[in-house]
C-alpha positions as CSV (number, residue, x, y, z in Angstrom):
1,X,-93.8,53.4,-30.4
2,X,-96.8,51.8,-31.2
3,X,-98.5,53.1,-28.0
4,X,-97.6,56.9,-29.5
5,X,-100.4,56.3,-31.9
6,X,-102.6,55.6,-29.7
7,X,-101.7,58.4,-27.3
8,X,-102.1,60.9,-30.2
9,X,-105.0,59.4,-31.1
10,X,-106.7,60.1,-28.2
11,X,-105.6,63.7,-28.1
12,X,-106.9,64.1,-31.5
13,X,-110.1,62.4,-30.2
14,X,-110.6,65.1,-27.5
15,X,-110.0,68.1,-29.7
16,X,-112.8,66.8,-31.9
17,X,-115.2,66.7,-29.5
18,X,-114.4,69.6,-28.3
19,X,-114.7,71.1,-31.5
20,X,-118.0,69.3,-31.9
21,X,-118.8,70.8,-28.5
22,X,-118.0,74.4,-30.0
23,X,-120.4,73.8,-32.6
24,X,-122.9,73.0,-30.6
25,X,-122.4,75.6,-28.6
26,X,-122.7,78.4,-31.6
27,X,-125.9,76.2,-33.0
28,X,-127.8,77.0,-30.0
29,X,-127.0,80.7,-29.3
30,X,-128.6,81.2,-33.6
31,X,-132.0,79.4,-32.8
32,X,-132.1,80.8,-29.9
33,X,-133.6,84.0,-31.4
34,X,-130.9,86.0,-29.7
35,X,-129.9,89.7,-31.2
36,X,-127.5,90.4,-33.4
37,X,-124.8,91.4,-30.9
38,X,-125.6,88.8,-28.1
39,X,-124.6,86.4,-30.8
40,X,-121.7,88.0,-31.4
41,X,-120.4,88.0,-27.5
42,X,-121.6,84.0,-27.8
43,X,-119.5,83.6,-30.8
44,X,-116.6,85.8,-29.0
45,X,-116.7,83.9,-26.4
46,X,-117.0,80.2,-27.7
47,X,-113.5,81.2,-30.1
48,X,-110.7,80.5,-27.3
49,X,-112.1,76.9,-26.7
50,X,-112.5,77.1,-30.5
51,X,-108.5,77.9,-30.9
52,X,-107.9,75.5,-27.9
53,X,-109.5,72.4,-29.2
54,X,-108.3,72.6,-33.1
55,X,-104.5,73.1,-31.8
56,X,-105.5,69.6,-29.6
57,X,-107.1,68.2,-32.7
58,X,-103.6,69.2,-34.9
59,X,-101.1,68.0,-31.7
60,X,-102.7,64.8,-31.8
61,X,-102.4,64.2,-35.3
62,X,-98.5,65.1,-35.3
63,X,-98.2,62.8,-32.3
64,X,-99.9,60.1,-34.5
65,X,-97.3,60.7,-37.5
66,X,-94.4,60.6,-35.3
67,X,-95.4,57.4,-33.7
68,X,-96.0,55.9,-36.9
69,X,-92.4,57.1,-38.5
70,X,-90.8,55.9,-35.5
71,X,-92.6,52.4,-35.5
C-alpha cells in the first residue's frame, strides 16, 4: 500500500502545477493592460482547468490518506 502514497502523491503533484499554471495564466492576462471584459473571457476561460486541476489536487490527497490508513 505503500506505493498508494506515492501514486496519490503524484496526482496531487500535477494538480498543483496545474493550479500554479492557472495562476500564471490569470497573472499575465492583468499586466497585460487588457480591458475590463477581455479579462473577464481570460478569467472565464482559465476556470474549467481551474475546477479540473483543484479536483486533481483533492483526489490525490484522498488517494494519499487511503494508502496511509491501509499501510
Amino acid at each position: 500500500m505503500g506505493s498508494l502514497v506515492w501514486i496519490g502523491a503524484a496526482v496531487s503533484l500535477a494538480g498543483l502545477v496545474g493550479l500554479f499554471w492557472c495562476i500564471f495564466k490569470v497573472w499575465k492576462a492583468r499586466n497585460a493592460g487588457i480591458s475590463d471584459d477581455e479579462l473577464r473571457e481570460a478569467v472565464r476561460q482559465v476556470m474549467p482547468w481551474n475546477t479540473g486541476a483543484l479536483f486533481l489536487s483533492v483526489l490525490g490527497l484522498m488517494i494519499v490518506i487511503v494508502g496511509i490508513a491501509l499501510s
